[in-house]
C-alpha positions as CSV (number, residue, x, y, z in Angstrom):
1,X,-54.3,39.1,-193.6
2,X,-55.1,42.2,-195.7
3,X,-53.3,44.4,-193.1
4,X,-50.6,41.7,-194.0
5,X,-50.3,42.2,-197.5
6,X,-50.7,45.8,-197.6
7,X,-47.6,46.2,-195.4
8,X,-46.2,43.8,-197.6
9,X,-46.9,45.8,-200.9
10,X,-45.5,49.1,-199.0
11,X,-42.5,46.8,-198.3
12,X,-42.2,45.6,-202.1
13,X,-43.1,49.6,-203.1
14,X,-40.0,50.8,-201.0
15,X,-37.3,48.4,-201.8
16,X,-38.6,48.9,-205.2
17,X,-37.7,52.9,-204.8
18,X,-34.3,52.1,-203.2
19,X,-33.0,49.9,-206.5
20,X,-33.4,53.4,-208.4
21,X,-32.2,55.8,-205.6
22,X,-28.5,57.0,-206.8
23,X,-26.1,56.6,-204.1
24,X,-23.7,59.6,-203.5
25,X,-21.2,57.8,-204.9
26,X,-22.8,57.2,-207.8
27,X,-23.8,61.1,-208.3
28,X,-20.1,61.8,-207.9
29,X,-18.9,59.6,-210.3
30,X,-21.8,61.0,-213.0
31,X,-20.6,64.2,-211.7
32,X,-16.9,63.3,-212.6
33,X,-17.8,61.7,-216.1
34,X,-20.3,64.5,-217.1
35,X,-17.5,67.4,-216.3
36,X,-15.1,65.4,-218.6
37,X,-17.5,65.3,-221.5
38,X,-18.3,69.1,-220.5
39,X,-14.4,69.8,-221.0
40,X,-14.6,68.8,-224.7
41,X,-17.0,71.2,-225.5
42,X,-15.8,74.2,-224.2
43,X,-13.6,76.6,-225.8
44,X,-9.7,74.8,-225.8
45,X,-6.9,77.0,-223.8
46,X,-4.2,77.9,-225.7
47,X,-1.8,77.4,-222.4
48,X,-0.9,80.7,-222.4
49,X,-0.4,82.7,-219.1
50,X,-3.6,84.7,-220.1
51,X,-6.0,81.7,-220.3
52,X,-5.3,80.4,-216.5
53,X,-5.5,84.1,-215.0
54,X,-8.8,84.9,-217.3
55,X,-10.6,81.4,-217.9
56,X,-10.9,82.0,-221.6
57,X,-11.0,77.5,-222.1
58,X,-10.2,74.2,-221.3
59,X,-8.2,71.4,-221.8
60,X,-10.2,68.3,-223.1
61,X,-10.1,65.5,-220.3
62,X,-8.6,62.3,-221.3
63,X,-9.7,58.7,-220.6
64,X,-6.9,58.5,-217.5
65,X,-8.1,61.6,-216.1
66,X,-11.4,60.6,-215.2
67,X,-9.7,57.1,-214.3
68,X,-7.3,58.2,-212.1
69,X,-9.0,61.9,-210.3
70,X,-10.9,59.4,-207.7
71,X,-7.6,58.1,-207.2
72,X,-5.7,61.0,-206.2
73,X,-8.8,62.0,-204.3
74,X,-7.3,59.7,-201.6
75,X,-4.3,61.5,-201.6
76,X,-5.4,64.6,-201.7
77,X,-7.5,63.2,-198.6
78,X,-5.3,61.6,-196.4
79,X,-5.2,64.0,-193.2
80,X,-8.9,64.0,-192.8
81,X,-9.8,61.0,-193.5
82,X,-7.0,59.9,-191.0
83,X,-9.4,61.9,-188.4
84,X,-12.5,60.3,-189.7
85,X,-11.0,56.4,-189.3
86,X,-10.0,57.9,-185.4
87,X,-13.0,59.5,-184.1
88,X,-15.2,56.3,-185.6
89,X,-13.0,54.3,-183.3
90,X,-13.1,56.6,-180.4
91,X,-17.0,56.7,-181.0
92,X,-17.0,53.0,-181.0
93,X,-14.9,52.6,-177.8
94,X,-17.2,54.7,-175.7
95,X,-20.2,53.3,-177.2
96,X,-19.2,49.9,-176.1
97,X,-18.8,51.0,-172.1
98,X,-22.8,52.3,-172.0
99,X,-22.0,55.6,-170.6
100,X,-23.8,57.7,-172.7
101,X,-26.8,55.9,-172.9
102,X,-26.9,55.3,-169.1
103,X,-26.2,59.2,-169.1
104,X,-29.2,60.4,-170.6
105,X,-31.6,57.5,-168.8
106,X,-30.4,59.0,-165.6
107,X,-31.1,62.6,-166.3
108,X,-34.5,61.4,-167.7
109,X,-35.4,59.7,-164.3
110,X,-34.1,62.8,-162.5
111,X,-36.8,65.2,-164.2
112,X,-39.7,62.8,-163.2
113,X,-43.0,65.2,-163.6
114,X,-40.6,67.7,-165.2
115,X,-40.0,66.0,-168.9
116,X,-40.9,69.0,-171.0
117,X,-37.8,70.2,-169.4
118,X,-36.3,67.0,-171.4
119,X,-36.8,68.5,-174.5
120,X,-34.4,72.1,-174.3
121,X,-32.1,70.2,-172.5
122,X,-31.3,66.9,-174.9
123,X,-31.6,69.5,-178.0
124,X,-29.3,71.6,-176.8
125,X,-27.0,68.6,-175.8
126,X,-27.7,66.9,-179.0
127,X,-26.6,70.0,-180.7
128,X,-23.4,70.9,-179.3
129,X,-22.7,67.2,-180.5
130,X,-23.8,68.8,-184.1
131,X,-21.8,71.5,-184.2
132,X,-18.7,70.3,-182.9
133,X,-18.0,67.1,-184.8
134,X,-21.3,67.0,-187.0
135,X,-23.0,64.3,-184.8
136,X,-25.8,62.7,-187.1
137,X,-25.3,59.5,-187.9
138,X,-23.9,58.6,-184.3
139,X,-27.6,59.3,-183.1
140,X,-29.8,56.8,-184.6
141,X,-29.5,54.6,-181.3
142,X,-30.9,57.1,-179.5
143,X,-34.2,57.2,-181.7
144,X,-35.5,54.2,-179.6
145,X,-34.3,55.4,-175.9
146,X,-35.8,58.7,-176.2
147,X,-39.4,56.9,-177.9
148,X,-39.6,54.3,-174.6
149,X,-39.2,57.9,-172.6
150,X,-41.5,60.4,-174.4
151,X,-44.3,57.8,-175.2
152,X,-44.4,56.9,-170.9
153,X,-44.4,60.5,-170.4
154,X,-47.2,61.3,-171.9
155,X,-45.6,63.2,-175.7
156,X,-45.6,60.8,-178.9
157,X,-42.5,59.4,-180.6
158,X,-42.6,62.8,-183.5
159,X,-41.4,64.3,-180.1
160,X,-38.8,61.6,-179.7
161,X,-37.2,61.9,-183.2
162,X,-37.5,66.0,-183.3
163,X,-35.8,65.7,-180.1
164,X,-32.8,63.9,-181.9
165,X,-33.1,65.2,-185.5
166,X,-33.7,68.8,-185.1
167,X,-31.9,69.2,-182.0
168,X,-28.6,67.2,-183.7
169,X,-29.4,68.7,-187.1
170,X,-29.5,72.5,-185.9
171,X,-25.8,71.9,-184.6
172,X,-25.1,70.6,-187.9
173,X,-26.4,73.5,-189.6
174,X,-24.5,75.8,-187.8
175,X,-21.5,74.0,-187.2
176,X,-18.8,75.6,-185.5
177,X,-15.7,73.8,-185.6
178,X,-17.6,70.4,-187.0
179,X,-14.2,68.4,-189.2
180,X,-17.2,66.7,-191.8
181,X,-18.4,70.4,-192.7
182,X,-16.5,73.2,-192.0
183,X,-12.7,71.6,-191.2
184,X,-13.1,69.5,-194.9
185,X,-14.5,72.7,-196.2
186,X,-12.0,75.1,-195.5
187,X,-9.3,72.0,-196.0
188,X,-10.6,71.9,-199.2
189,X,-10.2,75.9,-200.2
190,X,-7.8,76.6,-203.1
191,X,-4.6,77.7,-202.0
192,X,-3.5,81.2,-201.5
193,X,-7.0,81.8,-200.1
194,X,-7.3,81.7,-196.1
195,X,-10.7,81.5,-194.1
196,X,-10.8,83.6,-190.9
197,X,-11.4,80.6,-188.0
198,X,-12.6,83.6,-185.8
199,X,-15.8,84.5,-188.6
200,X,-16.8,80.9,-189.2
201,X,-17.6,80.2,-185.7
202,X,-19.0,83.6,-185.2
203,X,-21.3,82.7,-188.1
204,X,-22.1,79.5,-187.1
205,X,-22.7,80.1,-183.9
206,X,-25.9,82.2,-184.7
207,X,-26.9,79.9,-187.1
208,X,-26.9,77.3,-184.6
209,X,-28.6,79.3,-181.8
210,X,-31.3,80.5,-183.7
211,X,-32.0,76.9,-185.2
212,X,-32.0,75.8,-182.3
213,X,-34.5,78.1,-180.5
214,X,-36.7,77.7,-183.4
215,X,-37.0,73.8,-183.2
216,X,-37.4,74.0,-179.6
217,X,-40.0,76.2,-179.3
218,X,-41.7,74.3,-182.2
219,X,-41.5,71.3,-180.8
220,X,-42.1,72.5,-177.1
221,X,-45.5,73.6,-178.4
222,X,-46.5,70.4,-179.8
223,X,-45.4,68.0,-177.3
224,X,-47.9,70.4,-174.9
225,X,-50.7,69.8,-176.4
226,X,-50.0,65.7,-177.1
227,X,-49.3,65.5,-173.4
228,X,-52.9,67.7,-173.3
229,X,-54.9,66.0,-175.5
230,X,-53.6,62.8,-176.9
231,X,-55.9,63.0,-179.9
232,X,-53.8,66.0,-181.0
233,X,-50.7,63.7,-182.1
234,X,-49.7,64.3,-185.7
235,X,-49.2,60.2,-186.2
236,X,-52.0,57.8,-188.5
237,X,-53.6,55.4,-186.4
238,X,-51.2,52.9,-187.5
239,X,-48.6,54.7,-186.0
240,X,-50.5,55.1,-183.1
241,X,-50.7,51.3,-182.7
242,X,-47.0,50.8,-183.2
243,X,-46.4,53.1,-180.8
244,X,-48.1,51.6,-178.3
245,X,-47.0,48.2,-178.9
246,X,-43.4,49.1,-178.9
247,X,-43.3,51.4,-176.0
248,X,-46.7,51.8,-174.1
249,X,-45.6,50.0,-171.3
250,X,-43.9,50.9,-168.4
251,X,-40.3,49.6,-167.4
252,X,-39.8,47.0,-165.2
253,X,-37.9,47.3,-161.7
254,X,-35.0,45.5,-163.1
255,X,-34.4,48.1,-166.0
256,X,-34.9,50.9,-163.6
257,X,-32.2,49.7,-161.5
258,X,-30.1,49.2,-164.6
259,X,-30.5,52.9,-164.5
260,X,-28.0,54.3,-162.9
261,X,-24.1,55.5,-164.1
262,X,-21.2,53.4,-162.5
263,X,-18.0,55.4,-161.1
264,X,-16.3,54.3,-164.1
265,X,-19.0,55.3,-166.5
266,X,-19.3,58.8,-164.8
267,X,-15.5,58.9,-165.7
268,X,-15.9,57.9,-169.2
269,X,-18.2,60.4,-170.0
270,X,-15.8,63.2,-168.2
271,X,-12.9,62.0,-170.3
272,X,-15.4,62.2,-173.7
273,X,-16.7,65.5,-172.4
274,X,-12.6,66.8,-172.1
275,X,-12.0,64.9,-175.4
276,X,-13.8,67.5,-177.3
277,X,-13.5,70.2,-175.3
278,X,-9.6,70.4,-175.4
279,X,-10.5,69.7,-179.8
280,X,-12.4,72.7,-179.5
281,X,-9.9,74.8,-177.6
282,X,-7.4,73.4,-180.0
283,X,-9.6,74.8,-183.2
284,X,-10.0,78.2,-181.7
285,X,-7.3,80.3,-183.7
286,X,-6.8,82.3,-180.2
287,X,-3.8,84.3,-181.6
288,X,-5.9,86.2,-184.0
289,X,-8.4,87.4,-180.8
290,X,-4.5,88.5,-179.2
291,X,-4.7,85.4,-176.9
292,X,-1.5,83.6,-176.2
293,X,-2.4,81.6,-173.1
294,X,-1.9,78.5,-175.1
295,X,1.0,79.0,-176.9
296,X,3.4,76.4,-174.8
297,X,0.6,73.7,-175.3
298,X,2.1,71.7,-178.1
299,X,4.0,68.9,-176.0
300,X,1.6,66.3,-177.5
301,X,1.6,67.4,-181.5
302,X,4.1,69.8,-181.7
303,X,1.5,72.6,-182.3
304,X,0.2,74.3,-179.4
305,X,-3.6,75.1,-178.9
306,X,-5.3,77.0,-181.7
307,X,-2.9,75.9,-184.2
308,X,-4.4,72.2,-184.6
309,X,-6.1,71.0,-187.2
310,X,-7.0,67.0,-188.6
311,X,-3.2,65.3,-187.9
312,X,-3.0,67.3,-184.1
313,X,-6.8,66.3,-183.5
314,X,-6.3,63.0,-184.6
315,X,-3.7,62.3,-182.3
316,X,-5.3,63.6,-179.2
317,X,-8.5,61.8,-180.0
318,X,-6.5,58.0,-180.3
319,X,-5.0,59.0,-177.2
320,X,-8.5,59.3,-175.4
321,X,-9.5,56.5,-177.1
322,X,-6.9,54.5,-175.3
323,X,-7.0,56.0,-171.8
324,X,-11.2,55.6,-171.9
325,X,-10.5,51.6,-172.7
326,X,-8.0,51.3,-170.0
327,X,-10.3,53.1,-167.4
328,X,-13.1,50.7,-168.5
329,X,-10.3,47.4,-168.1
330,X,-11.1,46.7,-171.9
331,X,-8.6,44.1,-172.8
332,X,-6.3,44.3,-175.5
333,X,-7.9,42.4,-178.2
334,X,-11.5,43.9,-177.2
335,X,-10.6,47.5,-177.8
336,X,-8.3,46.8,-181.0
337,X,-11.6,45.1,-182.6
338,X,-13.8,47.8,-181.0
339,X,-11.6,50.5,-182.7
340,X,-11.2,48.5,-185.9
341,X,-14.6,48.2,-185.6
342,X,-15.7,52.0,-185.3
343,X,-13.5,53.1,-188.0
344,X,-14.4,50.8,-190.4
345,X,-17.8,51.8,-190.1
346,X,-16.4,55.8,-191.2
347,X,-15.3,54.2,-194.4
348,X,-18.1,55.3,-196.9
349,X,-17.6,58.6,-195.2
350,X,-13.7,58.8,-196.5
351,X,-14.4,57.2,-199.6
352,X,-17.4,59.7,-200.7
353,X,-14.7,62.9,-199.6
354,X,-12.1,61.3,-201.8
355,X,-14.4,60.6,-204.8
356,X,-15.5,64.3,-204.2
357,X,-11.9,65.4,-204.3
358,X,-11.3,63.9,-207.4
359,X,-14.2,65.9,-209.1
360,X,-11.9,69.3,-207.9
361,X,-8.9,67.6,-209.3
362,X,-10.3,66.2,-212.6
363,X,-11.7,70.0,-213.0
364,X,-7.3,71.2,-211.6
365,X,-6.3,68.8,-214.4
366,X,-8.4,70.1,-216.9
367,X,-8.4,74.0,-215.7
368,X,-12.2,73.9,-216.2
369,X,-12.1,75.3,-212.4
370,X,-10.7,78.6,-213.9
371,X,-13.2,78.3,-216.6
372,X,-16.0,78.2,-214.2
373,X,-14.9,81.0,-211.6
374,X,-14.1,83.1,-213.7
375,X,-17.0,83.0,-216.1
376,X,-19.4,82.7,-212.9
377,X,-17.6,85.5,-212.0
378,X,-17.8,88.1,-214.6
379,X,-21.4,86.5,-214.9
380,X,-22.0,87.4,-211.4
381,X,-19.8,90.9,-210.8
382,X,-22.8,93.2,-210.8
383,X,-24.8,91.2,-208.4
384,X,-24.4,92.6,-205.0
385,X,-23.6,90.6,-201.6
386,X,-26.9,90.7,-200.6
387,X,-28.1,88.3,-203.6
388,X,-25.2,86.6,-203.7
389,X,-25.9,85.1,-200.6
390,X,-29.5,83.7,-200.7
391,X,-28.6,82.4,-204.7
392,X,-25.5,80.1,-203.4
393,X,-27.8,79.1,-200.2
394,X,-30.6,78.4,-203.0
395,X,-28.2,76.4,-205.1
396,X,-26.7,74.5,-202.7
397,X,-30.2,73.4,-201.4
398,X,-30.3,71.5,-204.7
399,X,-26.8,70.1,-204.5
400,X,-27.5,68.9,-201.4
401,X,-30.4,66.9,-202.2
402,X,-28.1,65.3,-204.7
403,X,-25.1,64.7,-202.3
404,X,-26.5,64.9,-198.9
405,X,-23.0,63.6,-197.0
406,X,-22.0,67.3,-195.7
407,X,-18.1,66.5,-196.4
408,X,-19.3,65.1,-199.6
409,X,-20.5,68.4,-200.6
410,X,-18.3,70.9,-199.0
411,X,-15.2,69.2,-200.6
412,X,-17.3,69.4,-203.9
413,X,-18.2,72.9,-203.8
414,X,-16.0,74.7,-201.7
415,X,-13.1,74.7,-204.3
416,X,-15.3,76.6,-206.7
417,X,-17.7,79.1,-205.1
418,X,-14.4,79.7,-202.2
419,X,-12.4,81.2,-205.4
420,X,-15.7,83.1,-207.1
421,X,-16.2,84.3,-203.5
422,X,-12.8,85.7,-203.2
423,X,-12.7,86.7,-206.6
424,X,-15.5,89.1,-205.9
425,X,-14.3,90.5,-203.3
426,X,-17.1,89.1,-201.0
427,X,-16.6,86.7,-197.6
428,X,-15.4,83.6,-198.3
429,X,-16.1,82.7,-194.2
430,X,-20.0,83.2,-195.3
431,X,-19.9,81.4,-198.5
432,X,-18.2,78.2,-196.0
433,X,-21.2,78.6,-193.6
434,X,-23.8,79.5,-196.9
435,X,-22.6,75.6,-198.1
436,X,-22.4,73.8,-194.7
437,X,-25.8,75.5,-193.5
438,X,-28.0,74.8,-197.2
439,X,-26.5,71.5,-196.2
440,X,-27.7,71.1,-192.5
441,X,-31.0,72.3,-193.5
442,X,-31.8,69.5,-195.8
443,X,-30.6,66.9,-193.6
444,X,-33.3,67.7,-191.6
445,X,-35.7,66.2,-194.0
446,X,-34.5,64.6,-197.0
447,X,-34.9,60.8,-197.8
448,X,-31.6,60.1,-199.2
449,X,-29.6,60.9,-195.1
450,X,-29.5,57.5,-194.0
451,X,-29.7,58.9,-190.6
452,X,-33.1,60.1,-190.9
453,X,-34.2,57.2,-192.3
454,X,-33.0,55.0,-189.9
455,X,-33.9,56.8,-186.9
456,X,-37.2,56.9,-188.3
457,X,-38.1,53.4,-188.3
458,X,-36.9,52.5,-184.6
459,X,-38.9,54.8,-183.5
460,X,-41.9,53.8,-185.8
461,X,-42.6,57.4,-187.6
462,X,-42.9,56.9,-191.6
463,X,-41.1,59.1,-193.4
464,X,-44.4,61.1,-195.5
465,X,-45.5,61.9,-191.6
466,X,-42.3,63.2,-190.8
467,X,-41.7,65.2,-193.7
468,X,-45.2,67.6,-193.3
469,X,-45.1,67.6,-189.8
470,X,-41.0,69.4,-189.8
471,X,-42.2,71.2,-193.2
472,X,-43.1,74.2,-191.4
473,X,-40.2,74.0,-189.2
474,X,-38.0,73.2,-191.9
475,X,-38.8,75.8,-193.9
476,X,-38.5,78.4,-190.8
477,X,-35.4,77.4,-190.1
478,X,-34.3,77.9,-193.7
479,X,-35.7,81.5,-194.3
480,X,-33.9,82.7,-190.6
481,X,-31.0,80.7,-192.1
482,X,-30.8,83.1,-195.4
483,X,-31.5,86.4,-193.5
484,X,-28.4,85.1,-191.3
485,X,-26.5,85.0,-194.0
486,X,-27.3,87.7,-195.8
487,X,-26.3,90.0,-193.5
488,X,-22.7,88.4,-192.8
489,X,-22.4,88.4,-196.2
490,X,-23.1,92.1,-196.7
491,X,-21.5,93.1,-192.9
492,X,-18.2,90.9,-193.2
């Protein structure tokens, strides 16, 4: 009974924490109201020539301003968030044939007496997820798959979730060609100033190697010693017995035979594998490496390979969402609600990127953009590349606390420190990766990603043991993170 009503109390504790939690919609909007009481403080421009090429003031934001900048934000929008309504169905579609969870149960069988191996291998796959198309979210199934397989054998369920988290989060952090980070990011850069395609990969690719080999090592060394010595688990004893109430026990014969991929399923996941494989080819801006292979590939879109971006991948991915439901024989009806389905659940997604577009056109509207770069800039022109760097990963650490959605935050940001970047002379491909990277890293281990949190409780880890058992990681991961930085900052 007392066990009872302490969990109780926890529960009443939590829910209680949630009613004052600010949603990211809710920081945006502050955000949006806060800059249009800022305007009416600051010098007023005199609408001269001079005042938007030097930042010298403002122009007071009016009541329809702030009324109507969310608005526009959809507008301003519309091509990603096209994308993001497409890939939620085509996530949804292949979801619903089992594939990829049948997938991973069969390599897990296949490495019976080999599982450490598990733990590279589903990182690294979990990571290419990551940095392609910013898997996160799509994961938290997979918290209570990979806890059934790590607690039989012999590792704990932290081994599970670090498996998904850190191995899915590194991609994320150094996200390559990933549409929620670095395609809204560079979507969202002020016009007349172009990101190199060829450098933000390059960058993020490191960033997502070295991530990577960092969480696996760290969580290769702990899931040796659990499997040693189970009294070296990081879990409380309550965790302990969850753990082994949940997924102590061994499969039955019928759910091993369940194990095994269908010829359609082993199609489906070729198709899905090709779906973003030909994305990523598409990305690639191959004419600026002097490749022209591709340039008769745009029968489809109209744009060959390596000139795509959200409208070209958002055809080819409704496409492959179509031909995977007509492989699997999904009738009409079921893959129209399927879609509908998948995309709906991508709406807060599209709706925090056009609230956050609004904050960059309520500060257009008002020219309080110009104020800032340029002020920032002549605030900023003696400090070299090398600080400038760490300070903006610094920063955005805090902004990203406040508006974890990595979209969210790019479309935010990018608009202003993309301009003071290029106004200084200094790579605006690093400042990209410098936001989408300070962004990665906190997903790793703040409260307010729902995917951590959620992920989290399937597989029975509390949050506060979580959190100082990936500190050290974290915080490794950050430090590599800055040097990486640094030095593309300085070198580019």
């Amino acid at each position: 009974m007392a066990n009872n009503a302490s969990k109780k109390d926890k529960k009443k504790v939590k829910e209680k924490n949630k009613k004052f939690m600010l949603t990211s919609f809710s920081i945006l909007f502050i955000l949006i109201i806060a800059l249009a009481i800022l305007t009416h403080f600051l010098p007023v421009a005199t609408f001269s020539a001079d005042v938007l090429n030097n930042g010298s003031g403002v122009i007071p934001a009016k009541l329809s301003d702030v009324l109507m900048s969310p608005i526009l934000g959809f507008k301003d929008a519309i091509e990603v968030g096209i994308f993001i309504f497409i890939l939620g169905g085509f996530l949804a579609i292949v979801s619903k044939t089992g594939a990829l969870e049948t997938g991973i149960k069969v390599l897990v069988k296949k490495l019976k007496g080999r599982e450490l191996l598990l733990i590279p291998i589903l990182m690294f796959i979990f990571s290419i997820g990551g940095t392609t198309y910013g898997m996160l979210e799509e994961t938290v199934g997979f918290y209570a798959l990979l806890a059934a397989t790590m607690v039989v054998a012999g590792m704990d369920t932290i081994v599970a979730s670090a498996i998904v988290l850190l191995g899915a989060g590194s991609g994320v952090l150094g996200s390559t060609i990933n549409p929620f980070a670095v395609g809204v990011a560079v979507d969202a850069l002020p016009e007349g100033i172009v990101a190199n395609q060829g450098a933000i990969i390059l960058i993020g690719v490191f960033l997502w190697l070295t991530s990577l080999f960092i969480s696996i090592m760290f969580v290769m060394n702990y899931a040796k010693k659990v499997k040693k010595n189970k009294g070296s688990t990081f879990l409380s004893l309550q965790e302990q017995k969850i753990m082994e109430k949940r997924y102590g026990k061994e499969e039955t014969t019928k759910e091993k035979k369940e194990e095994k991929l269908s010829s359609k399923q082993k199609f489906t996941l070729i198709l899905f594998a090709l779906t973003f494989v030909v994305m990523i080819i598409g990305f690639i801006p191959w004419e600026d490496f002097g490749i022209t292979l591709f340039s008769k590939t745009g029968i489809l879109s109209g744009a060959p390979l390596g000139r795509w971006y959200f409208n070209e991948s958002s055809m080819w991915f409704f496409i492959m969402t179509l031909i995977i439901a007509v492989v699997n024989r999904m009738g009409e009806k079921e893959t129209a609600s399927t879609f509908v389905s998948g995309a709906s659940d991508m709406m807060g997604v599209v709706l925090i990127i056009a609230v956050a577009r609004g904050v960059s056109i309520l500060m257009g509207v008002t020219h309080l953009d110009n104020y800032i770069i340029y002020n920032a800039a002549e605030a900023l022109k003696n400090v070299s590349a090398g600080l400038f760097a760490p300070l903006s990963y610094l920063l955005h650490i805090v902004l990203s606390v406040l508006v974890p959605s990595s979209s969210g935050l790019a479309t935010l940001s990018t608009p202003i420190m993309g301009s003071l970047a290029n106004t200084l002379g200094y790579s605006v491909e690093t400042t990209i990766m410098t936001i989408v990277a300070s962004n990665g890293l906190v997903n790793l281990i703040t409260p307010t990603c729902g995917a951590i949190m959620g992920g989290l409780a399937l597989a029975g880890v509390e949050y506060s043991t979580w959190f100082k058992w990936s500190l050290k990681v974290v915080l490794t991961i950050g430090i590599i993170s800055m040097i990486i930085l640094t030095l593309a900052m300085v070198l580019l």
